[in-house]
Structure formats: structure tokens, C-alpha cells
N, C-alpha and C positions, 0 to 999 in steps of 0.2 A: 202897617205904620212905617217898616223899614222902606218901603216904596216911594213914601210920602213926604220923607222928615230924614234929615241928616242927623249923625248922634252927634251929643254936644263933643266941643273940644275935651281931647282927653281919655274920651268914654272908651275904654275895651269892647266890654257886650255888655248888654242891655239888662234889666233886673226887673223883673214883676216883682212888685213889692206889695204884698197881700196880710191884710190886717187879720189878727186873730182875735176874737173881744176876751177880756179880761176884766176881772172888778174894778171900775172907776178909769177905763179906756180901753186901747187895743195894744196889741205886739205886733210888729211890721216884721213880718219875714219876708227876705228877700234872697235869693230868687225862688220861685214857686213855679218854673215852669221855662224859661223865655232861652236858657243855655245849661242843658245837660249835665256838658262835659267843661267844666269851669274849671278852672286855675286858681291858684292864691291868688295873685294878684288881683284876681275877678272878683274874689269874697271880697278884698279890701276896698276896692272901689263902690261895691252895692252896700258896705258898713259907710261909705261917706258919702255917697246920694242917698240913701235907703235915712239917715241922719237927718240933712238937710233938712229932709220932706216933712219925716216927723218934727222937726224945729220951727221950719215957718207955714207947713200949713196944719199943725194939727195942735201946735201950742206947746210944745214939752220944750221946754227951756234947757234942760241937761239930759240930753237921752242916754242911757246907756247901751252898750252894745256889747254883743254874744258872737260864739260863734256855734252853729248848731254841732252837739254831738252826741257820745252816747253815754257819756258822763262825764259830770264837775269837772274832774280831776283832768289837769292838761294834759297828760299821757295817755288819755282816752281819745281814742279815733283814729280815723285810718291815716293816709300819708297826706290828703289834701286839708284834713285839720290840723296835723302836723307843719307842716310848708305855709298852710295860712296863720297860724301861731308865730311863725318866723318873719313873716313879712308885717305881722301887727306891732314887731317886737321893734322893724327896724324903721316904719313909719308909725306911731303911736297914735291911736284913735282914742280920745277923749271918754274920760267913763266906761274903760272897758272893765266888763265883768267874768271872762275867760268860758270856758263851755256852756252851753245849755243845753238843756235836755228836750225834745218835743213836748213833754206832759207841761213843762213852766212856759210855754206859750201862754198861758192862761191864767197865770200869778204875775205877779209882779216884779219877775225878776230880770226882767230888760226891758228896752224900748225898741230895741230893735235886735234882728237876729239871723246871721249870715247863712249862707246854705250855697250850693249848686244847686241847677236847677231839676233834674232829678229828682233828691232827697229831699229839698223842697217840694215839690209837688205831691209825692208819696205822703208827707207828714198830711197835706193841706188834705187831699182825699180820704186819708184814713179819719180825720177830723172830722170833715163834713158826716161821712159816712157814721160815724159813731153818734154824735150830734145828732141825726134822724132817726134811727133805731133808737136811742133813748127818748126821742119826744115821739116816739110811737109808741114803746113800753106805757109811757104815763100816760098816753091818751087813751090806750086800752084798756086803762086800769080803773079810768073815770067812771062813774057810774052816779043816777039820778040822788043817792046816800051818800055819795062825795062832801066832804064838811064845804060850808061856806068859799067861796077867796081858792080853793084848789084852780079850778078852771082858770083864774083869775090868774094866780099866777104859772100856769101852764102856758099862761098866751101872754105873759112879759119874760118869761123863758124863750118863748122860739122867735120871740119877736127880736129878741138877743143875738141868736145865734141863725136870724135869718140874713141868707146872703143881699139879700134885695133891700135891705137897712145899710147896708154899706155903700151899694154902686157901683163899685168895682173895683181894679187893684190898678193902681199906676204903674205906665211902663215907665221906669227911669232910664234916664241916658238920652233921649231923642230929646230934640227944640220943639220947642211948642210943648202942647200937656194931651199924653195919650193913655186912656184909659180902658183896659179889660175888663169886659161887663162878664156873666156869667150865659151859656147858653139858653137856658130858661128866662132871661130878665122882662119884666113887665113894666107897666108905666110907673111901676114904686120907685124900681132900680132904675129906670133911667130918671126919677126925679131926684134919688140920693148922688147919682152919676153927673149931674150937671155941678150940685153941692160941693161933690170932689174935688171936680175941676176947678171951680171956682176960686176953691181955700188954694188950689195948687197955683195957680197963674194970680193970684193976688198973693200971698207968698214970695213971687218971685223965685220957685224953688229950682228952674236950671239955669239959674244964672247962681245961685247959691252952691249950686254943685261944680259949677266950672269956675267959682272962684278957691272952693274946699278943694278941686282936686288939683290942681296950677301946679302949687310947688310939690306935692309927690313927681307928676308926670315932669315940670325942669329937671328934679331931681335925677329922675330915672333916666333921662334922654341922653 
């Protein structure tokens, strides 16, 4: 994509921004992959595209925003949770809710939730990973005496927490709308994949990102 596509005005590095389901929607982690060795300034910037996106293509009106760590309490985490706490302090991101932990991916306690892309990625694979071992535990446990509705809801569980229901994760920061599908994807995930896209360029979501990040980046120059 970086071959193909300029990042917008503004953009540092880039952020996968990858949905996790949750009851009654998803949590947007971002980055999950796309820049390792991130900066504050880099969480700051993927809490206000990673925002945008979830605001005009996914409907949430007041998202709130996290930054990934190892607990609540703001003195939890290493020196880049530290440093990114400081630079949230001195440009203020709307709705924020101070640390998150990986397990509330999955509650309802943000809309969106910052990371490098490293520890980002770690959460994302240890997820999936768990995710599949326990819909293999219950699928192994089915049997022909299984009550009513079990199967039933075995296959609105994985249908949940199948990759190929989403389509894939947007890269933020580049012009135009570029989307990372999964290595496995079938013609499901590229039919949720085009849906993506869609919500994201009628949205208008980086033109929404380079108008949110304007006055940080005057500010900063």
C-alpha cells in the first residue's frame, strides 16, 4: 500500500486498526501490526484516525478512547504508556478513559484502544488463538444428546468471532481506503471486505483524519 498511496497530510506512521467483537459491536485496536517500534506521539495520532473511522464509518457518535496497558491505574505500564499519557494530557482526545487492559477488548469499555504495533499484534494473535481452542473444546463436547439450540448457538458463536464476518482491518494514514484481509480469506471476507470499504470512503474517513489532526500537527511544527 505504502508503494501505491501517499500518507495523508500530517500522518507519522501508519495504524492497522483491527476490530475486536464485543456485545452490541466491536473495539478498534489500533496498531495491531503495521509499526512495532512506535512513539507517543504515534498512539496519539492512531487515538485520532483509529476515532474518526469509528465515527463516520461505523456509526459511534462519542467513541471513547484507551490506551492499551497492564492495568487501570495510570501508573501501570512501561515508559511508552507513560510518555503517551503525557502527550494525551497536552493535546486532549475527547472521551478519554485512561488504561485498558486486553481482557476489556471485549466489554464495553472503549471504542477505541491505542497500542504499538507489536503489543498490538501479540494481544490480536493470542485472541484469535484462544477464540479457536475454545470453539473446538465445545465442538468436541457436542454429541447426538446435545439438548436442543446447543449447535445452534455454537454456530452464532463462531460466526461471532469469525475473522471472515469482518473483512479486514483498515490501514489508517494513507489516501484512498486500504484494507488488510486475513491470509486465509474466502469469498465471505472479501464480500465483508468490499462492505468495509465502502462504510470507509462514504464516511469520508481521511479527509476526517486530516482535518482532526491539522491543529495538533500546526501546533507541533
Amino acid at each position: 500500500a505504502t508503494l501505491y498511496a501517499e500518507r495523508l497530510p500530517g500522518v507519522r506512521r501508519l495504524g492497522i486498526a483491527v476490530p475486536f467483537p464485543r456485545p452490541g459491536g466491536v473495539t478498534i485496536v489500533t496498531d495491531c501490526g503495521a509499526n512495532p517500534n512506535a512513539r507517543a506521539e504515534d498512539l496519539h495520532q492512531y487515538a485520532i484516525m483509529a476515532r474518526e473511522y469509528v465515527k463516520h464509518a461505523l456509526g459511534v457518535e462519542t467513541p471513547r478512547t484507551g490506551i492499551l496497558s497492564i492495568g487501570e491505574e495510570e501508573y501501570k505500564g512501561n515508559k511508552l504508556v507513560s510518555d503517551t499519557w503525557a502527550v494525551f494530557r497536552e493535546h486532549p482526545v475527547p472521551e478519554f478513559v485512561g488504561n485498558v487492559e486486553p481482557r476489556e477488548f471485549f466489554s464495553d469499555r472503549a471504542d477505541v484502544v491505542v497500542a504499538d504495533g507489536f503489543t498490538g499484534n501479540v494481544a490480536l494473535k493470542a485472541a484469535e488463538g484462544m477464540a479457536e481452542f475454545m470453539l473446538r473444546m465445545i465442538g468436541g463436547h457436542l454429541g447426538p444428546k446435545d439438548p436442543a439450540g446447543t449447535k445452534e448457538l455454537t454456530g452464532v458463536i463462531a460466526q461471532r468471532v469469525d475473522y471472515s464476518q469482518y473483512g479486514g482491518a483498515p490501514l489508517l494514514g494513507l489516501t484512498g481506503g486500504y484494507l488488510i484481509g486475513h491470509g486465509r480469506s474466502g469469498p465471505e471476507a472479501y464480500k465483508q471486505a468490499v462492505r468495509v470499504m465502502r462504510e470507509y470512503v462514504h464516511g469520508k474517513v481521511g479527509e476526517r483524519i486530516v482535518e482532526s489532526l491539522s491543529p495538533v500537527t500546526q501546533e507541533g511544527a
